[in-house]
C-alpha positions as CSV (number, residue, x, y, z in Angstrom):
1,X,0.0,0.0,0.0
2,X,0.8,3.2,-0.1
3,X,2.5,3.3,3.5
4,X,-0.5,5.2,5.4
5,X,-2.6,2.1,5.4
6,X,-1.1,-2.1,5.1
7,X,-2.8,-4.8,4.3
8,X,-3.8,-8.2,6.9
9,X,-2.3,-10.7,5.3
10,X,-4.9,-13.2,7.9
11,X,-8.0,-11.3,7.2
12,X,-7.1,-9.3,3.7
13,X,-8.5,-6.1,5.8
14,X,-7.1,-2.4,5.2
15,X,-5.0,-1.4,8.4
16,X,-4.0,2.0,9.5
17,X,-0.4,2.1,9.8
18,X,0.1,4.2,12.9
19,X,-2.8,1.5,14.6
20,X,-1.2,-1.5,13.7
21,X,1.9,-0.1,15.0
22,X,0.0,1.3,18.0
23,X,-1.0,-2.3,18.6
24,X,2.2,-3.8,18.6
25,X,1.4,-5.8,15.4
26,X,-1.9,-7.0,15.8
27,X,-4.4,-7.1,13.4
28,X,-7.2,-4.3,15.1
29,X,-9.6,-6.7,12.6
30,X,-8.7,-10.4,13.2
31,X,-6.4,-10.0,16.1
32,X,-3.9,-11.6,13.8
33,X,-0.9,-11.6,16.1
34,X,2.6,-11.0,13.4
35,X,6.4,-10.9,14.3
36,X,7.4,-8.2,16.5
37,X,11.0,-6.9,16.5
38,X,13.1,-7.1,19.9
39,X,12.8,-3.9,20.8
40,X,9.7,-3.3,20.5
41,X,9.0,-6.1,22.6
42,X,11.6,-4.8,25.6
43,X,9.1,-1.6,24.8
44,X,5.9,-4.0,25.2
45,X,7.2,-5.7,28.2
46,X,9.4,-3.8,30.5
47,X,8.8,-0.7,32.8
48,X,9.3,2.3,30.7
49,X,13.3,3.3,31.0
50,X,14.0,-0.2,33.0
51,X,15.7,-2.1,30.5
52,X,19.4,-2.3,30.4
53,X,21.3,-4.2,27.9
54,X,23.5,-6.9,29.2
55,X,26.4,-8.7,26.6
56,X,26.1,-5.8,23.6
57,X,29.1,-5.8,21.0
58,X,29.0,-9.8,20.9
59,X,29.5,-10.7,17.7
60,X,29.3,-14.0,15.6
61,X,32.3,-15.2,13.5
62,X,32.5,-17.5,10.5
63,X,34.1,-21.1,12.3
64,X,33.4,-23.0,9.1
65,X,34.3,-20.7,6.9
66,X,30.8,-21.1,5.6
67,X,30.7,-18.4,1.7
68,X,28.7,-15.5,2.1
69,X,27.9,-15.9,6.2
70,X,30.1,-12.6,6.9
71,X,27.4,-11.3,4.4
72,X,24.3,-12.5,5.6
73,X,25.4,-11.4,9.0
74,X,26.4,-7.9,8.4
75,X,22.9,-7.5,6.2
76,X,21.0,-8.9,9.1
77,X,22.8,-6.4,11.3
78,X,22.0,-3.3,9.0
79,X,18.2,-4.6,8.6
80,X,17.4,-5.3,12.3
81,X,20.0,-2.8,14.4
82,X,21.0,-5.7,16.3
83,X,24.0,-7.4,16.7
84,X,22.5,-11.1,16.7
85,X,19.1,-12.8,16.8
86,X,18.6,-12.0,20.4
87,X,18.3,-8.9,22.7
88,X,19.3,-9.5,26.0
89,X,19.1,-6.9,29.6
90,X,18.0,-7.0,32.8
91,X,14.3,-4.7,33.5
92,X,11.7,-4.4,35.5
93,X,8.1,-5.4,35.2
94,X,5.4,-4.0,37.1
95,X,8.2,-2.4,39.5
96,X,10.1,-6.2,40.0
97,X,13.3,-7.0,38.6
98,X,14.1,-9.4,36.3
99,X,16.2,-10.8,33.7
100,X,15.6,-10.8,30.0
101,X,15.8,-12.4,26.8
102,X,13.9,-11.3,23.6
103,X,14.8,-13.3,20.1
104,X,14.4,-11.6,16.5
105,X,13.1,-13.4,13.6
106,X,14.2,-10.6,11.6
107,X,18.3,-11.5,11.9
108,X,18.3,-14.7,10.1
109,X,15.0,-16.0,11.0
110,X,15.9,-16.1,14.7
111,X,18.3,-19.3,14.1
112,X,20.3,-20.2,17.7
113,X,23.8,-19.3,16.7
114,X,27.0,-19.3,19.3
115,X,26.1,-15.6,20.0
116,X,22.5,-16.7,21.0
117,X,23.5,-19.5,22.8
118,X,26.2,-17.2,25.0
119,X,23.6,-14.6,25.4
120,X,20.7,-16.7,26.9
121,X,23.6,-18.4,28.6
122,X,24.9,-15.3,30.6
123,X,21.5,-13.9,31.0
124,X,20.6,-17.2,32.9
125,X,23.9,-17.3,34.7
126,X,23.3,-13.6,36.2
127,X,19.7,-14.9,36.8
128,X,20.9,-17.5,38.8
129,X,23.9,-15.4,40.8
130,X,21.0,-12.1,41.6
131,X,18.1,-14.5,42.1
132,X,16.0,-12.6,39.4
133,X,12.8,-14.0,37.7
134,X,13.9,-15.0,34.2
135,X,11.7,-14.4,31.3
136,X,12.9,-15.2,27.7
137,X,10.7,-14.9,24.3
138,X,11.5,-17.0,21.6
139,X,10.9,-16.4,17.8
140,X,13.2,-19.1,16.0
141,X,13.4,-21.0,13.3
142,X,15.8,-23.4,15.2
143,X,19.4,-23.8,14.9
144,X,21.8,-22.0,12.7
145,X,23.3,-24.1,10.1
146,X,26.3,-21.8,9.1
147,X,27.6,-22.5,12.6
148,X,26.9,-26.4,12.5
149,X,28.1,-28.2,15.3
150,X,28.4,-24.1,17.3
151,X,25.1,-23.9,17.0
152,X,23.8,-27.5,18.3
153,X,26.2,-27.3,21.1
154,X,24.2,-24.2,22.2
155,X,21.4,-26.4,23.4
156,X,23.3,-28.4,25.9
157,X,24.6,-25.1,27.0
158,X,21.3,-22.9,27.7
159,X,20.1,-26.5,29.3
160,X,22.5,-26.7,32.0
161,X,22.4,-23.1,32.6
162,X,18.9,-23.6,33.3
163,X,19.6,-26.5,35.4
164,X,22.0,-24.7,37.6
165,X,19.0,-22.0,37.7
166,X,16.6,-24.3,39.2
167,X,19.2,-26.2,41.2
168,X,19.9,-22.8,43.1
169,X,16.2,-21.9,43.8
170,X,17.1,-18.3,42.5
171,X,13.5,-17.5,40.8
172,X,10.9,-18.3,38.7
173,X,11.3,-19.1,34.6
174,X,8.5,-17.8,32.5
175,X,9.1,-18.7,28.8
176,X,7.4,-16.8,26.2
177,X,6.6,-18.5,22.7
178,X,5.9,-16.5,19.7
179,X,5.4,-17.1,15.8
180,X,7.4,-19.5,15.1
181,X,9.4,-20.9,18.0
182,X,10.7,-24.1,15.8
183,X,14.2,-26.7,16.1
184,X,16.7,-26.1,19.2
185,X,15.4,-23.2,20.9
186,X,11.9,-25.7,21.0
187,X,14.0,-28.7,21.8
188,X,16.4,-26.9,24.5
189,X,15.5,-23.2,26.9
190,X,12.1,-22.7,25.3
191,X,10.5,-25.3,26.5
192,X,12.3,-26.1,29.9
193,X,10.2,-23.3,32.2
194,X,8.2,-23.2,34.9
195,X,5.5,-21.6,33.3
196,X,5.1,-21.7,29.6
197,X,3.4,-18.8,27.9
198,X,2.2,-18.4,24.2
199,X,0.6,-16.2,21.7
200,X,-2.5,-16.8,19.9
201,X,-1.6,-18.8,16.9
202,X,1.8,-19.0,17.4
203,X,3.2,-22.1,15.5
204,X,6.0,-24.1,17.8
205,X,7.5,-27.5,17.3
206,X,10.4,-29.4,16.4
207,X,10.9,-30.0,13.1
208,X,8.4,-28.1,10.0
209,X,5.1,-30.7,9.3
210,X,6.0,-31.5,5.7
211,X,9.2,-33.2,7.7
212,X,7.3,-35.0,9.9
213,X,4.9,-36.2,7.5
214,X,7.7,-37.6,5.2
215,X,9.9,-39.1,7.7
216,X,6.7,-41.0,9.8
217,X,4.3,-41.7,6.7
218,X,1.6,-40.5,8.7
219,X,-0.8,-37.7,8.5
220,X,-0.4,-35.3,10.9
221,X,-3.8,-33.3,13.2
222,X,-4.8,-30.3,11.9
223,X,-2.9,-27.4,13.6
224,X,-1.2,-29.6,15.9
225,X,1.8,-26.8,15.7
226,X,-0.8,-23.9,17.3
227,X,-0.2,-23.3,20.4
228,X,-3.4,-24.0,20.6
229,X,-2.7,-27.7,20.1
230,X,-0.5,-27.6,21.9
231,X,-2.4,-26.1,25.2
232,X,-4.9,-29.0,24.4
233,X,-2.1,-31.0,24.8
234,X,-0.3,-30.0,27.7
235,X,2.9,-28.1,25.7
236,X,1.8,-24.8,26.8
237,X,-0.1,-23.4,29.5
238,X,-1.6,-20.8,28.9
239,X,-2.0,-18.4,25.5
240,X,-2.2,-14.7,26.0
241,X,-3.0,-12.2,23.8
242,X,0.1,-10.0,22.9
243,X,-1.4,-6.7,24.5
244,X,-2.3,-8.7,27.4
245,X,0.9,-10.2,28.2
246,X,2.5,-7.2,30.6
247,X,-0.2,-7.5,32.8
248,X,-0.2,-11.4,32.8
249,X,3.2,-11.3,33.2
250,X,3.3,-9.5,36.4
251,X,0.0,-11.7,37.8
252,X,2.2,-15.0,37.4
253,X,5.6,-13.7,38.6
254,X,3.4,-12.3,41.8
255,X,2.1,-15.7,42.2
256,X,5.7,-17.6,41.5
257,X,7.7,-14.9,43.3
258,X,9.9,-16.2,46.2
C-alpha cells in the first residue's frame, strides 16, 4: 500500500499504519498476532526506562568458513540494528526486577547461533547469581546451520544453565513462545520453564510438518503446531494475547515470586 494504510495478510482487511503499530502488530480486525522486533518487545514488556542491555558488541564469527555468512550477517545487522538474533538486559516489570531475553526473527530468522546460545547463557547465569525472575521470548526458526556443530552445542549449554538456575532456587522461569518458536530453541531453553506462555496462533515444534509427515508416513492433526494444540495437549499453558501479556506477566511472577 501506499504506507499510510497495510494490508492483513490473515484477514485481507485495510490497516491503519500508525494503529497497527500502535498495537504492537496486531491485526485491530482479526487480532492476527505477526512478528514483533526485539525492541519493541523490551518496549511492550518492561517498565518504561528499566531495561538495560546486558552482553552488547557480541559478535558472531564464521568457524566453518561457511561463503557469504560474513554477508548474511552484516545484512542482518544493517536490517534489524541488532548485533544477533537475540536482545538480551535486565528490566523491571510492574516495578520487579528481572532478567531478559527477547529473540528476532528478523536477523536470520531467529536461528540459535553461538552468539544466541552465549547470550541466553549469561543472562541465565546472572539470573541464577541475583536471584531474578527469568523471562525469555522465543521467535526461531531453530538452529543456525552456518555454525553447525556451534550452533547444536548451544542447546546443551542454555540446558545446564537452566539447570543450575533451578538447582539454586534463584527464581521463577517464564518462557514466552511467539510465531514461530521451531528446532533447538523448541527442543532446549524454550520449553524447559516453569511456566510456559504463548501467543494466539503462534506455530512451535520441532521440526516443519512436511518433515514430519515424510519421515513417519503419517498424517499429521490439523494445527497440531498452534499453540493451541498444543495447550490441548499439555505443551503450553496458557495463551495470551500480545497486549495482554505485561499484565499477565506480572499476575504470574506475583504468584511464582519467592
Amino acid at each position: 500500500m501506499d504506507g499510510v494504510f497495510t494490508k492483513c495478510e490473515a484477514c485481507n482487511e485495510p490497516v491503519y499504519a500508525k494503529d497497527f503499530e500502535a498495537r504492537y502488530n496486531v491485526c485491530p480486525n482479526c487480532e492476527h498476532h505477526y512478528p514483533l522486533a526485539a525492541p519493541e518487545r523490551v518496549r511492550l514488556l518492561a517498565d518504561s526506562g528499566s531495561f538495560e542491555e546486558w552482553d552488547g558488541g557480541m559478535v558472531a564469527g564464521n568457524p566453518l568458513g561457511f561463503e557469504g555468512y560474513e554477508e548474511r550477517l552484516e545484512k542482518a545487522r544493517r536490517r534489524s540494528g541488532l548485533e544477533d538474533a537475540v536482545l538480551s538486559g535486565g528490566a523491571a516489570i510492574g516495578g520487579r526486577p528481572v532478567a531478559l531475553a527477547v529473540m528476532d526473527f528478523r536477523f536470520v530468522g531467529g536461528s540459535m547461533g553461538s552468539v544466541v546460545g552465549e547470550r541466553v547463557a549469561r543472562t541465565i547465569e546472572r539470573a541464577t547469581e541475583r536471584r531474578l525472575p527469568l523471562i525469555i521470548v522465543s521467535a526461531s526458526g531453530g538452529a543456525r546451520m552456518f555454525e553447525g556443530i556451534y550452533s547444536l552445542m548451544q542447546m546443551a549449554k542454555t540446558s545446564v544453565a537452566l539447570a543450575r538456575y533451578r538447582r539454586a532456587g534463584a527464581g521463577a522461569y517464564v518462557s514466552v513462545l511467539t510465531d514461530p518458536t521451531f528446532g533447538g530453541v523448541t527442543a532446549s531453553f524454550a520449553t524447559a520453564a516453569d511456566v510456559i506462555i504463548a501467543e494466539p496462533g503462534a506455530r512451535i515444534g520441532f521440526a516443519g510438518a512436511r518433515v514430519i509427515e515424510q519421515t513417519t508416513r503419517e498424517k499429521l492433526p490439523e494445527g497440531f503446531q498452534t499453540a493451541e494444540f498444543q495447550r490441548e495437549h499439555g505443551n503450553v499453558d496458557r495463551i495470551v494475547h500480545r497486549l495482554s501479556l505485561r499484565s499477565d506477566l506480572e499476575r504470574v511472577l506475583g504468584y511464582l515470586a519467592w
